[in-house]
Structure formats: C-alpha cells, structure tokens
N, C-alpha and C positions, 0 to 999 in steps of 0.2 A: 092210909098206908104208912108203915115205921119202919124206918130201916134202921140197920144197925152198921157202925164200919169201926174197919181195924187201921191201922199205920195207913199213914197218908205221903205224899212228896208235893212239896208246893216249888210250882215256878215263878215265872213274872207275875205271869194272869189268869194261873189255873190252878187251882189242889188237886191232887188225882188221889184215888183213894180206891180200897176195896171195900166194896157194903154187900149185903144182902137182905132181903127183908125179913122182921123178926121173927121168926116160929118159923122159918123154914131153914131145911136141910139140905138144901143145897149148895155149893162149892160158890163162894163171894165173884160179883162182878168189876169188874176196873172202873170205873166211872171219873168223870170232871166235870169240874165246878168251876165258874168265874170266881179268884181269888184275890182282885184287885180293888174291890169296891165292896161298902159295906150295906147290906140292906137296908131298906128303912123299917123300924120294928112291926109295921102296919104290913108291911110285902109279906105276898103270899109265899108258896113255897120256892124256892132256886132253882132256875131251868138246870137240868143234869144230864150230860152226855156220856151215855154209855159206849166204852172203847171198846170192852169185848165182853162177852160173857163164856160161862162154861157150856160147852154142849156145840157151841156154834164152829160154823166153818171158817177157816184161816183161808188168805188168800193163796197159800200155797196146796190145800185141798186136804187138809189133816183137818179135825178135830181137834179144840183146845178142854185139856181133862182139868186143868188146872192154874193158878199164875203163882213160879216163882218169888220173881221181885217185880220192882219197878220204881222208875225215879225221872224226875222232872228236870230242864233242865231253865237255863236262867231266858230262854225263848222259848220255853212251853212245852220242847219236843218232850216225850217220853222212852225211851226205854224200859223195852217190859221182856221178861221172860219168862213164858209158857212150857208148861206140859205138855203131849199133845199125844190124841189117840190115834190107830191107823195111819202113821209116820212110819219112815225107814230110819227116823231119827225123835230121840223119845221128847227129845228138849228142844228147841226156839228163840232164837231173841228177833224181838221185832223193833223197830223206832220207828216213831211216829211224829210227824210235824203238830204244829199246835189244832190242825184243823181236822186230821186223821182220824182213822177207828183202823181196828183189826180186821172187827165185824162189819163188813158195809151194808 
C-alpha cells in the first residue's frame, strides 16, 4: 500500500500531515506520525495515527466533507479546521491534545 501526502505541521513529537492513498480519489486524510526519533533503515513501516478522515462522524454529529488547514503546535496539540456536511454551520475548528482524534 502507497500513499501520497501534501503539506505537513510538525510539533515536538509528531508531523501531522494530509495523505491519501495513490490512485484513489478521494478527499486526503489528517494523519500522525512519531517525529522525534529516526528509524533505523531496517524498520518496517511507521505506526500512523489516523485523526480524521472524510466521510466520518465529528463528535459534534456533522459529517467531516473536507479539511481546511491544520497545524501543530510545540506540545503536539493540533488545530484543524473542517468542512462539514449536515451542520447548521458549514465550517469547524477543532483542537486536539497530542493523544486526540476527531474520529474516535
């Protein structure tokens, strides 16, 4: 499996990034990665924490259509702002501690 990502935000201990996988066409996920420690070239693939994806439920009960921005901060949290479908409000900002998702 390959994925592809676009602009990233790195914090202390994590890069947060948007990817999706190659040949597909749909709208990029938020994802993080450990960004304090370098692998060893031998190490398999990088555990990766998925914070939201498109399609999924927010905990406010909307639908996330799409993400904004988003940015790390120097402990981890993130700031992200969403689209979202079936809202009374079409936009989101959500922040996130370093241990967070959108998506639970």
């Amino acid at each position: 499996m390959r994925a592809q990502s676009a602009a990233r935000s790195v914090g202390t201990s994590y890069a947060v990034f948007l990817g999706r996988l190659i040949g597909s066409t749909a709208s990029p996920g938020l994802y993080r990665v450990r960004a304090d420690t370098l692998p060893a070239a031998d190490a398999g693939p990088v555990p990766t924490d998925v914070l939201a994806l498109p399609g999924a439920p927010t905990p406010l009960g909307e639908t996330i259509e799409e993400f904004e921005s988003y940015a790390a901060n120097r402990v981890d949290a993130v700031a992200v702002v969403a689209d979202l479908v079936g809202a009374s409000a079409r936009t989101a900002l959500f922040v996130l501690d370093s241990g967070d998702t959108i998506v639970p």
